[in-house]
N, C-alpha and C positions, 0 to 999 in steps of 0.2 A: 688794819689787817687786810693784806688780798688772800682772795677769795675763787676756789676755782672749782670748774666741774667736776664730778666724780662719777664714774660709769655705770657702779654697781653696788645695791645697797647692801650685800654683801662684805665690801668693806670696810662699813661702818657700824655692823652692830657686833663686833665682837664682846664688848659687857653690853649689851642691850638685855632685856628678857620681857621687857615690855615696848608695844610700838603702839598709840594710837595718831591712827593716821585719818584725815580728811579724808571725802567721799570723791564727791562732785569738783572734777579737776584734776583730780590723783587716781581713781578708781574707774572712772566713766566723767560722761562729757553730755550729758545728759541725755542723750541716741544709745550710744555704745560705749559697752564697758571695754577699758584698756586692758588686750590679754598679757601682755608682760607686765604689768603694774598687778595683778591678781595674783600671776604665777610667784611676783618675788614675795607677796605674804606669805602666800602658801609656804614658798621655801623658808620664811622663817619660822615659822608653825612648827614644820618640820623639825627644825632642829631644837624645839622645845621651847621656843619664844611665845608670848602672848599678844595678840593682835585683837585692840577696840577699835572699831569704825567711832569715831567720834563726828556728828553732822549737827550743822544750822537745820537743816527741812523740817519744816514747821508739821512734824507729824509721828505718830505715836512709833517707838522702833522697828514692830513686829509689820506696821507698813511701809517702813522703809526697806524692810525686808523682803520684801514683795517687788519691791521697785525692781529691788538690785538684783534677783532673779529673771525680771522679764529684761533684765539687758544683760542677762548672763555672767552675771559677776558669783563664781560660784562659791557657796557655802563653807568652803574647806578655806576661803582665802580670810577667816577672820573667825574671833572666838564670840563676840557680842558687839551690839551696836546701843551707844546711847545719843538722845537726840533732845537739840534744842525744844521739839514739840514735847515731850516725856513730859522735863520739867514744866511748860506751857501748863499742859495738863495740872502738874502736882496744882499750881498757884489757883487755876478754876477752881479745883475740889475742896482748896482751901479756904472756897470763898462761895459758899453754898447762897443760893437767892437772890444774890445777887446778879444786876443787868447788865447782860455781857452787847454790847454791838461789836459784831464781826467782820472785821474787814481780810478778807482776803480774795480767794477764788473756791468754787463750791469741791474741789480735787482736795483740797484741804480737810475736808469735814472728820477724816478720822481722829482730827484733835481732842472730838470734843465724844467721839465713840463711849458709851460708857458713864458721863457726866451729866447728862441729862440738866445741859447749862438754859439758864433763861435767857432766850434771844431778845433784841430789842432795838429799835431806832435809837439814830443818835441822840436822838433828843429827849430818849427818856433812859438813853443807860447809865450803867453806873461806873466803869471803865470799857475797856477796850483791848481785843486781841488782834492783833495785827498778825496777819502768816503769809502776808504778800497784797501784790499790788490784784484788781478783780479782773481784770486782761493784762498781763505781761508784755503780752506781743506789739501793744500799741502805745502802753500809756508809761508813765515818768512819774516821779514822788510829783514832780507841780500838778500836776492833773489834780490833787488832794491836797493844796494848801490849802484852797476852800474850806474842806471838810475840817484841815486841822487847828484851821483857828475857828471855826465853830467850837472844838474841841477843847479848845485853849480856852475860851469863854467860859464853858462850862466847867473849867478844873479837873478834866477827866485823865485817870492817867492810864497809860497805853502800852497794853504788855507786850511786846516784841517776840514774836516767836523765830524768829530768823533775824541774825545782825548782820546777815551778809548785805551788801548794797547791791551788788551785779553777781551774778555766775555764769557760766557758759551753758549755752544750749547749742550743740554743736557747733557751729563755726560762727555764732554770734553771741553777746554779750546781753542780758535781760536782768530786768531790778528786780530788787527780790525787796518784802519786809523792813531791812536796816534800813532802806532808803527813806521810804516814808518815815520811819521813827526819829532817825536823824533832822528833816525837816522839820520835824515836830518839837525836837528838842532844839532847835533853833530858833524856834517863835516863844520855848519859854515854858512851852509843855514837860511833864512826866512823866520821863520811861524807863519800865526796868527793861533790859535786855534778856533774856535768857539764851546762853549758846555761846559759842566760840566771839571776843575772847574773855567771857568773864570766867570769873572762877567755879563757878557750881559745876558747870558742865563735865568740866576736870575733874575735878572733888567727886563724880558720879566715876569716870569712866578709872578713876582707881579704886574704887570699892569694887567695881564687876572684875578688872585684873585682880583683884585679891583674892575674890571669889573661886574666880579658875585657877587659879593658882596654888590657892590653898594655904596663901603667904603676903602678908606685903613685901612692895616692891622699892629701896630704895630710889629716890627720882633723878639719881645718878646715874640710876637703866633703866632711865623710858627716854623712849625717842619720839617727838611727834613727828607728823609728816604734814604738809598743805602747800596750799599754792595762794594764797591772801598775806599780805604784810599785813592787811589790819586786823584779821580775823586768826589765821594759825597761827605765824611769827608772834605777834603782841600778845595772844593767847598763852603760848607755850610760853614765852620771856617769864610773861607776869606767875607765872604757875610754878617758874624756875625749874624749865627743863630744857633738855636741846631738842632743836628742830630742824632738819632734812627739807631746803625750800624747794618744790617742784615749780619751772617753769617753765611747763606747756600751758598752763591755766590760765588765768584774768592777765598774771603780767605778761605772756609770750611777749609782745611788743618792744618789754624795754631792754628784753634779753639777745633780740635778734644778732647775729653773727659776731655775739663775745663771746670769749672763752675762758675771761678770768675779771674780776674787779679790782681796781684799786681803794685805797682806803677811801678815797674822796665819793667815789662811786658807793661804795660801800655803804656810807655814812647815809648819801642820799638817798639810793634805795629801800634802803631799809631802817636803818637806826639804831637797834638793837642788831647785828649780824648773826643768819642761822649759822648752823655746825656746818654745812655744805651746801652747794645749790647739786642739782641733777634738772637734765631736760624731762626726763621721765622718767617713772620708777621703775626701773626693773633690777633683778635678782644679779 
């Protein structure tokens, strides 16, 4: 199939009545929120659609909610947010006493808000959370192959709170969590994922659209939104719904000055093809 831009999301959600759309990439850029990427939620809001922020950020929803406030992503452009951290969370509390070693950066800590989890060296826990790399700005999953074949040694398996590998931080590209986990499962280690694109996350963010709704939603009309092949597209595929690919995000690069794909291109890029590409979301 080719595959071509489309200007206005607008044109695509006429049976929609659910959209959950990605954050970081589609919504803001980790600086600043996109004001037409907000206003075309808002306009579906409007016209009686429902709108989940569905996020990897390794942190409970109510402070992701916070985030997206200090970069002015306003509250009218979305009904609820569910987050890879949430679930994080549920698997701690499911697992009381036991020794958690924490790897991430100390900006993470609302994960554990509430759980009163027991911290611990590597060498005496008893799995592991992962919610990012502990300096973004410098380091790489290899900085922590070290750590993860200690890991590997000891059989610890390693909860991923973020499967994202890279996301944007304004005009630059920083590892996140999936990274390290993937390394980790290449030496032989185990990890659950929680977040985009496995299933729970989905399976969460249509009970909150049913909620506000007051109804289930067949997945005939839900639309995702993102800007990751391996994280929304495979996500949204495997969940069997369509997906809206934005690319201003991770892949700008491979989109530069096309304006339609052929199948061969098609095939390559992606594998599974969204419903439509768009450069940015707007209304």
């Amino acid at each position: 199939m080719t595959l071509r831009f489309v200007e206005n999301l607008r044109d695509l959600v006429g049976g929609v009545d659910v959209v959950l759309s990605d954050i970081w990439g589609v919504v803001h850029n980790g600086l600043e929120a996109f004001p037409q990427a907000c206003a075309a939620l808002h306009a579906f809001r409007a016209q009686g659609g429902t709108v989940i922020l569905i996020t990897n950020a390794p942190r409970p929803a109510d402070s992701v909610q916070r985030q997206l406030r200090k970069l002015h992503v306003p509250d009218e452009a979305y009904d609820a947010i569910v987050s890879s951290g949430d679930l994080t969370r549920h698997f701690v509390a499911d697992h009381p006493g036991r020794k958690v070693y924490w790897l991430g950066p100390e900006r993470d800590n609302s994960i554990y808000r509430g759980l009163d989890p027991v911290l611990a060296p590597l060498e005496q826990a008893d799995y592991i959370v992962c919610t990012g790399l502990f300096d973004d700005e410098t380091e790489s999953a290899e900085d922590y192959r070290g750590m993860m074949l200690l890991a590997r040694q000891r059989n610890l398996r390693l909860i991923c709170a973020n499967p994202d590998i890279v996301v944007e931080r304004g005009d630059r590209l920083i590892y996140c969590a999936g990274a390290i986990a993937e390394l980790y499962r290449e030496l032989g280690g185990d990890v659950v994922f929680y977040g985009k694109p496995h299933r729970p996350i989905y399976e969460r963010a249509i009970e909150l659209a049913a909620e506000r709704r007051n109804q289930a939603t067949p997945l005939d009309r839900v639309l995702a939104i993102g800007d990751s092949v391996r994280t929304d597209l495979a996500g949204a595929h495997g969940f069997g719904i369509n997906c809206l690919f934005v690319t201003r995000g991770i892949h700008s690069g491979d989109f530069e000055g096309i304006d339609q794909l052929d199948p061969a291109s098609v095939k390559e890029l992606f594998g599974h093809p969204p419903l439509a590409l768009m450069r940015e979301l707007r209304w």
